[in-house]
N, C-alpha and C positions, 0 to 999 in steps of 0.2 A: 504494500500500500504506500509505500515512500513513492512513487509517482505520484499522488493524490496532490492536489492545491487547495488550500484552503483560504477562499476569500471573506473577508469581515465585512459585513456594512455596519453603521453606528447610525443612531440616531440621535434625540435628544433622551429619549424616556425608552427607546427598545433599540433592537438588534437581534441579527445572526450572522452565524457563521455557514458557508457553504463551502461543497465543493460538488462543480457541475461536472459528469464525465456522461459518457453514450446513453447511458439508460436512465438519465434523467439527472437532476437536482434531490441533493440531499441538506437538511440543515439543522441547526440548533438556536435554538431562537432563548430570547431571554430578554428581560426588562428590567431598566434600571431603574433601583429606589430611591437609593443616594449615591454620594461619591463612592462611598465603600460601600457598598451591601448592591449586588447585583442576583438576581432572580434566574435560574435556568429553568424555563419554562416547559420546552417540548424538542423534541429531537425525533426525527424523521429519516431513516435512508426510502433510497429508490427501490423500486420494485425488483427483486432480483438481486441486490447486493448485499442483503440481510447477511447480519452474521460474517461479514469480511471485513470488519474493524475501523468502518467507515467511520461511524459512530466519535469512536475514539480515539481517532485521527483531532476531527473535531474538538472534541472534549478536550483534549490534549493541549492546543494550540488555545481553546477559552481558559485553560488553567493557566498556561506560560502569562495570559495576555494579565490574569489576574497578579500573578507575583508582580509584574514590570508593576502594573497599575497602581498596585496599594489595596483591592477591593478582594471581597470576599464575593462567594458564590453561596448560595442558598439552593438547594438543590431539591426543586420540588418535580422535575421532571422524573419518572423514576428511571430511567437511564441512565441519567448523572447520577443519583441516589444510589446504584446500585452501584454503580464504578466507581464511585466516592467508598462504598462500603469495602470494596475489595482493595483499595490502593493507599495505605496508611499512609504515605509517603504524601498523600496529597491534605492531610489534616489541615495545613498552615493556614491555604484556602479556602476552604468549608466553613461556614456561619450554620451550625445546626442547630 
């Protein structure tokens, strides 16, 4: 999956993270609260890519983005919530 790109858009108050490849658009969507405390909302792969680490490609690149930031994630999607659960190494981040 290190071929993957993962583009960000930001808004003022949401945002996601994607990456478009053949079989469509994938992404992770989230809302922001405050400076620190960001919301991971939902996270979607494309039809067909389930289960090939898309996901947490994704994930991965919204964590990096949180240490640079200063902001915690709240992980109400449960994709995040469950990858959060499995990867202690990411505690720093998590607002639970």
């Amino acid at each position: 999956m290190s071929d993957l790109t993962v583009h960000h858009e930001k808004g003022e108050s949401k945002g996601r993270y994607f990456i478009t490849h053949a079989q469509g658009e994938s992404e992770l969507t989230y809302s922001v609260m405050s400076p620190t405390l960001v919301i991971a909302d939902h996270t979607s792969v494309a039809a067909g890519q389930e289960g090939q680490g898309i996901g947490l490609v994704m994930l991965e690149q919204f964590i990096a983005d949180a240490r640079e930031g200063g902001f915690k994630i709240m992980p109400l999607c449960p994709f995040v919530n469950a990858q959060r659960r499995k990867h202690s190494d990411w505690a720093d981040v998590f607002a639970t």
